[in-house]
N, C-alpha and C positions, 0 to 999 in steps of 0.2 A: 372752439375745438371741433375738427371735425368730426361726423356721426363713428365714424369704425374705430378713430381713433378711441372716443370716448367707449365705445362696445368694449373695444381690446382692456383699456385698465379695467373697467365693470368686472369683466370677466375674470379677472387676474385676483379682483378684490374677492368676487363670489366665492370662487375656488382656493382661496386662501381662509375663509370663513365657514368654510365647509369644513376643514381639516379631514379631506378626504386623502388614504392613504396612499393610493394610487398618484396622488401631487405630492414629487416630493423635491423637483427643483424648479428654484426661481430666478428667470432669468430680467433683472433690469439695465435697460439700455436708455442713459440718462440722456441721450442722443434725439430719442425718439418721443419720452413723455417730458411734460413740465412740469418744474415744482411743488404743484397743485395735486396734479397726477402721484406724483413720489411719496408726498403724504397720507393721501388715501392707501396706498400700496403698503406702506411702513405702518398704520391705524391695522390693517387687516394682518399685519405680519406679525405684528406681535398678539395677535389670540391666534397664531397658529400652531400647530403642536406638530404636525408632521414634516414642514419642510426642513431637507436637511443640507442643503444645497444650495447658494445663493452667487449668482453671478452678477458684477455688476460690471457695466461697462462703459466707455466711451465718454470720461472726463466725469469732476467733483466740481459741481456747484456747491456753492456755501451753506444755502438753505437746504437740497438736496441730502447731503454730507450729514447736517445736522439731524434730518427726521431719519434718514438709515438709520446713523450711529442709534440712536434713539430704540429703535426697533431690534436691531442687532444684540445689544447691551446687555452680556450674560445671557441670551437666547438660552432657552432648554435643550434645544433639539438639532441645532444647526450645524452638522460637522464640518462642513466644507465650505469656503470664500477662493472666489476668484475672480480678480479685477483686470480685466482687458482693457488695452491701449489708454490705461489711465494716469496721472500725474497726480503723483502726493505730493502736498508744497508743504512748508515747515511747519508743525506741528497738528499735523494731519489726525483729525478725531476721530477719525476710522482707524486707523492704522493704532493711534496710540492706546486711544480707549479701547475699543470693542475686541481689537484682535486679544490686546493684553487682558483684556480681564476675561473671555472668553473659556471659561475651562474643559469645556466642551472640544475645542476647533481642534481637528484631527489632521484635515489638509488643507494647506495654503498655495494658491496659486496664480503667481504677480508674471502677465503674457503682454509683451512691448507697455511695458510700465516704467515711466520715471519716480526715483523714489532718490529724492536732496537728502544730505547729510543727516541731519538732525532725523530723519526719519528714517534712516539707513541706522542709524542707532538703535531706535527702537525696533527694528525689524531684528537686529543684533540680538535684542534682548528677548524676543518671539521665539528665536529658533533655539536659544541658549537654555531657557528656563521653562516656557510651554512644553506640553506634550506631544508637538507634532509628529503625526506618524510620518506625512509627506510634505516633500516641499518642489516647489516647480521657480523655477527664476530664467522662463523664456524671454530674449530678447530685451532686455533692461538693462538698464542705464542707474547705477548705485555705487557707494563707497565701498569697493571691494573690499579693502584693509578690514572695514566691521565685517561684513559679512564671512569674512576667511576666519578671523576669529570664535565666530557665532557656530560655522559648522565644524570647527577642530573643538569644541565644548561640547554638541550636542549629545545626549545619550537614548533621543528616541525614535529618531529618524530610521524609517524603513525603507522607505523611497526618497532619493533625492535626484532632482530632473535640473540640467544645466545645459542649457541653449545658447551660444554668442553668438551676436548679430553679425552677418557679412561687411567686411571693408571697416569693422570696429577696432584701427590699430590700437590704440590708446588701451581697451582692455587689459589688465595684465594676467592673460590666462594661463601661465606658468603658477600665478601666485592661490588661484583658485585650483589647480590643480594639486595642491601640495596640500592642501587643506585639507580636499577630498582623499588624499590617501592617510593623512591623517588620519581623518575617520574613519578611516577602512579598516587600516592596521591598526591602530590602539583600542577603539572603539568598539569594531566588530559590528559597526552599520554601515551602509545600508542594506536590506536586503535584495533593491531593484536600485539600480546605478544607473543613468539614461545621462549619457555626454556630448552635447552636441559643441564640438569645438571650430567649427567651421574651417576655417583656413589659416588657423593658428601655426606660426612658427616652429620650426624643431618639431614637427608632429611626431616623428618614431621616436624621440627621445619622451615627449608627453608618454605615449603607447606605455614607455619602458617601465616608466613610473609606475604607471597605475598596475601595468601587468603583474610588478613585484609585491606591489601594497596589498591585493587582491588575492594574490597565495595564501592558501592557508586560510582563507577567510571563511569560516565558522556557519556563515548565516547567508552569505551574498546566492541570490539565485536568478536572481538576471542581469547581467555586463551588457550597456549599449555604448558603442565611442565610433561614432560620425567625427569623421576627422581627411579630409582632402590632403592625403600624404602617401610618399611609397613606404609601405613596410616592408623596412630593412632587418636581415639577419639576425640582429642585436634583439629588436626588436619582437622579432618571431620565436626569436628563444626563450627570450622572456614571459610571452604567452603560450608557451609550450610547456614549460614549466609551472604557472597559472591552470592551466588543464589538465594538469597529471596531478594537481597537488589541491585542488579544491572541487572537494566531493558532493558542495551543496550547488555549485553551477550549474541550472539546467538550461540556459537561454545566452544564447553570447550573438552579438548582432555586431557586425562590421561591416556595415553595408559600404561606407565611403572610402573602405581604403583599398589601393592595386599594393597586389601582391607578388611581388617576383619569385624566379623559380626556387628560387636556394630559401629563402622565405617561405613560401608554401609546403616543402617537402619537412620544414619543422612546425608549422601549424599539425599539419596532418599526423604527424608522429602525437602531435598534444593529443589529439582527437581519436587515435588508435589508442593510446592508455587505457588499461582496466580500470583507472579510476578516475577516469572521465566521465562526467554525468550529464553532459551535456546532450538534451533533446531538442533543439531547436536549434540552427542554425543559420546566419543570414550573412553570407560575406562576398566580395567581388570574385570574380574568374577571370581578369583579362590575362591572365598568363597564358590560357587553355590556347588564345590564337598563334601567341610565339613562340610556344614550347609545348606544339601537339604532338599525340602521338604517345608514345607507354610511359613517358613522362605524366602527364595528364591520366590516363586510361590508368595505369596500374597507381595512382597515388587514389584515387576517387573506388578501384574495383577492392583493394585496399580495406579503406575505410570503409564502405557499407557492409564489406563481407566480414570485416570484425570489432566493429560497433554496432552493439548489440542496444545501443540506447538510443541514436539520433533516430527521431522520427519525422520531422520538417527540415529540409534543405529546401532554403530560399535564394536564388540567384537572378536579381532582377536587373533590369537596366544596361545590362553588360554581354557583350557582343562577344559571347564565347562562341556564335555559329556552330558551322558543321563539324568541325573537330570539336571542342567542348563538347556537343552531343554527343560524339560518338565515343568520348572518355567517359563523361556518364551512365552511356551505356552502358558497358563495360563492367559497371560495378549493380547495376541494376537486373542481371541476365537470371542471375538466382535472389532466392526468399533473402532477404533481410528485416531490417527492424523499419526501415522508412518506409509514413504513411504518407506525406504528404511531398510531394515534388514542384516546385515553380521556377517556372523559367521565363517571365515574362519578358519581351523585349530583350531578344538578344540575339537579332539576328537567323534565326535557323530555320535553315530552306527543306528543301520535301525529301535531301538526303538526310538531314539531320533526324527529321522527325521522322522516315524511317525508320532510323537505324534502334531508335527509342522505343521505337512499338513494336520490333522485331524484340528485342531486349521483355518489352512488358508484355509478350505473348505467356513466356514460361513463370513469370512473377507472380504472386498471390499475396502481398504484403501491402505495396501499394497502394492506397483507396483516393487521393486526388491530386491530379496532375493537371497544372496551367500553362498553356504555350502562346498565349494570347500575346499579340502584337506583332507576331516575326517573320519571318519573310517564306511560310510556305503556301503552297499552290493546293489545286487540284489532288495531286497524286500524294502528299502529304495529309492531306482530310482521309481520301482513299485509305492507308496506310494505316489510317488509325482505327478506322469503321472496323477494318479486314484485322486487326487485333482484338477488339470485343469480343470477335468472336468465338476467342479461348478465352481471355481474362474475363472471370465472372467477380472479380473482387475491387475494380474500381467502379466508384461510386459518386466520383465528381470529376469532370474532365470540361475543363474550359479550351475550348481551341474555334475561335471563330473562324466563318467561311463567310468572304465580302465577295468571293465572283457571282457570277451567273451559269458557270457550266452546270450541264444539267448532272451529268456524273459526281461533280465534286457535291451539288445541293439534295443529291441521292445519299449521299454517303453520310455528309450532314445530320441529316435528319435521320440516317439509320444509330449514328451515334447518341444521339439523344435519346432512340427507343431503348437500346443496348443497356445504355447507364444507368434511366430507367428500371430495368427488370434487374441489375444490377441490387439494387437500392431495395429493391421489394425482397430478394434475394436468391437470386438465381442458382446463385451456386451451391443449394441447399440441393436442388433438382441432380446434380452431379456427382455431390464428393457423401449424398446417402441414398438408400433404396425408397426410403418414406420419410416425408417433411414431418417434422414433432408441429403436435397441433397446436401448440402454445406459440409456431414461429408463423401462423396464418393469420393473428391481431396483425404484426407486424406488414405482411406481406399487404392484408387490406388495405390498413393504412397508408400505405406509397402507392398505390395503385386507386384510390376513391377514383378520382378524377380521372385516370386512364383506363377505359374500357377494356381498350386494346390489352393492356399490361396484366389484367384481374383472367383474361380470356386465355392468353397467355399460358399462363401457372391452372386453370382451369383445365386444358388440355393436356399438358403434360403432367398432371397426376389428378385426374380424374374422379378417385377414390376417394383422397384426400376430406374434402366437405362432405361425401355423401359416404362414408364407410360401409362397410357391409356388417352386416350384424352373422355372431357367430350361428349357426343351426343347436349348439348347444343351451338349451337353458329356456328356447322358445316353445310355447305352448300354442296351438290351433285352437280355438274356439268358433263354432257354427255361430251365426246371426241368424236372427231372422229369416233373412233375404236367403239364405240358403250359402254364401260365401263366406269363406273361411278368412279367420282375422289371425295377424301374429301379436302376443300378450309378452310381454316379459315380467 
């Protein structure tokens, strides 16, 4: 074995026989140690008592398989397993034994995992009759049939995460979907729903499903559904209805699917409901390029001006450009409830980001906004610097500058100072006459390391660190030396 190698388990062992509580996951890659190794590893893991976390990865030796199991086996302390890129063959003594007798294990997580029949049973009987709180089944390869049955049984699932692998026709993810609304609507789990359906057939008709099953649902507080499909009308009703009618939703993510216009103006109606509770938002814009203009502008000036709850609108990847910007705009010109804005990658040139920073001049809600990747210059960096300098309430602003003009790498770098005094808090110096002394921990704190920034807030209130003490209440006493002392 060689020297680092043999260091790395030593150290894995040491720090497992410590039961220091700062170690509390374990990660084995059966890939990289050998059997020898995996014993020592499994000897030190069981007199451990804090870790709670064990990942194991990259295939099951026989011998291997056996000291885990061994170590795992009713563990005290170990909530979480997650097996990466591994293959349970029939009657797999990890899976049957350890998971099963395990009463402890709260989340289970099988990531490009093969898992045969026989063992597909018993994963059946994991999710049915354990206490799982979470389940993850990324990119595997198993008997659906059980497992469709396992999660229309479950009653403790709060998170369930479903990934299909790309060009997997054979899947039958109609059949796994029917499960999950199952448990949505009779069950009233899960709380976090994360759907990665890839490129599944019928997708708006999938959508329709689930948007109906998820009504009304009691407990659900995050909806994710990656799904490569147009949402159609039918569709967008259905999740219009899903947002007006379930009041525990704060997180709805659709990053994968294009939205058409007749489509979009019924999302948005979901999302103007008073009993919409959705704070986060993550979904595509490409309509913004085919249907700019007060279509775009008043459906988005709309929603921010009477959603009083979304505080994150995420739009990544999608080339809503210069219109899209300036339909954002649009609804960004007054105070709303968004704190966060991303537009990564999408296109938008130095009119775009303009019209944005013209917008976030009169704004005070906003605290961070990302334009990283898009296509402005010079006079777009400018645009933004030359906004700071009213907005004293953003407080993270990512916008990279790759030229070399000296103007644009001026502006740059005044941006960074801006956010800066931002962040110490600038706009304390504005919106009162005297900073409250309890908000200068704060201001130190952002400022240790910028001289510049402490000097700053030192010049413009002065007073502040060195008060002046009232003439009331002070008494003169003579010294010695013949000079007068102030006594309080």
């Amino acid at each position: 074995m060689p020297e680092n190698e043999w260091t790395y388990v030593q150290r894995k062992c040491d720090m497992l026989l410590a039961n220091n509580p700062a170690f509390s996951e374990l990660e084995i890659d059966l890939h990289e140690v050998s059997d020898v190794d995996v014993e020592r590893i499994a000897a030190a893991l069981k007199k451990n008592s804090t870790i709670k976390e064990v990942q194991i990865s990259d295939g099951l030796r026989l011998q291997a398989e056996l000291e885990l199991s061994s170590a795992l086996f009713r563990h005290p302390v170990i909530e979480k397993l997650t097996f990466y890129n591994t293959e349970f063959s029939e009657r797999s003594i990890l899976l049957t034994s350890v998971i099963k007798e395990n009463e402890n294990l709260k989340h289970l997580r099988l990531d490009n995992c093969y898992v045969c029949d026989d063992e597909a049973e018993c994963l059946q009987w994991i999710i049915a009759q354990n206490a799982l709180e979470s389940l993850a089944l990324v990119c595997c390869r198993f008997d659906s049939r059980m497992i469709n049955h396992a999660i229309r049984v479950s009653r403790s699932l709060k998170e369930f995460t479903l990934e299909i692998d790309y060009g997997f026709e054979d899947f039958p993810v109609p059949l796994l979907v029917d499960a999950v609304c199952f448990m949505a609507k009779e069950n009233q789990y899960p709380e976090k729903l994360d759907l990665d359906l890839a490129d599944a057939l019928e997708g708006s008709a999938l959508i329709t499903r689930i948007s109906r099953a998820v009504t009304g649902h009691k407990s659900l507080k995050s909806l994710s559904i990656s799904l490569e499909t147009d949402l159609d009308e039918n569709a967008a009703l259905a999740m219009r209805d899903m947002l007006s009618n379930t009041p525990t939703l704060c997180e709805l993510d659709l990053t994968e699917l294009s939205i058409e216009a007749t489509a979009a103006w019924q999302l948005v109606t979901g999302l103007r409901n008073t009993n919409c509770a959705v704070e986060k938002l993550s979904l595509t814009t490409e309509y913004f390029d085919e249907y700019a203009g007060d279509f775009g502008t008043n459906n988005f000036r709309a929603l921010l001006a009477s959603n009083r709850r979304l505080k994150s609108l995420r739009l990544s990847s999608r080339s809503i450009g210069n219109n899209g910007a300036r339909a954002l705009a649009g609804g960004l010109e007054q105070d709303c409830a968004l704190e966060e804005l991303i537009l990564y990658s999408n296109g938008i040139g130095d009119e775009g980001v303009a019209t944005i920073a013209t917008a976030l001049r009169s704004n005070r809600s906003l605290k961070a906004l990302n334009l990283a990747a898009n296509d402005y210059g010079v006079d777009g960096v400018v645009s933004i610097a030359e906004m700071l300098e009213h907005n004293t309430t953003l407080e993270n602003i990512i916008c990279p500058f790759r030229g070399t003009e000296r103007r644009g790498l001026q502006a740059h770098a005044k941006i960074g100072h801006l956010v800066t005094l931002n962040r110490g808090g600038r706009r304390i110096l504005s919106s009162q006459p005297e900073v409250p002394r309890n908000y200068w921990s704060r201001i130190l704190a952002n400022s240790s390391d910028k001289p510049d920034v402490l000097y700053f807030f030192l010049r413009e209130k002065p007073d502040v660190l060195i008060p002046r003490l009232p003439m009331s209440g002070r008494k003169r006493k003579r010294t010695s030396s013949g000079v007068g002392c102030v006594c309080m």
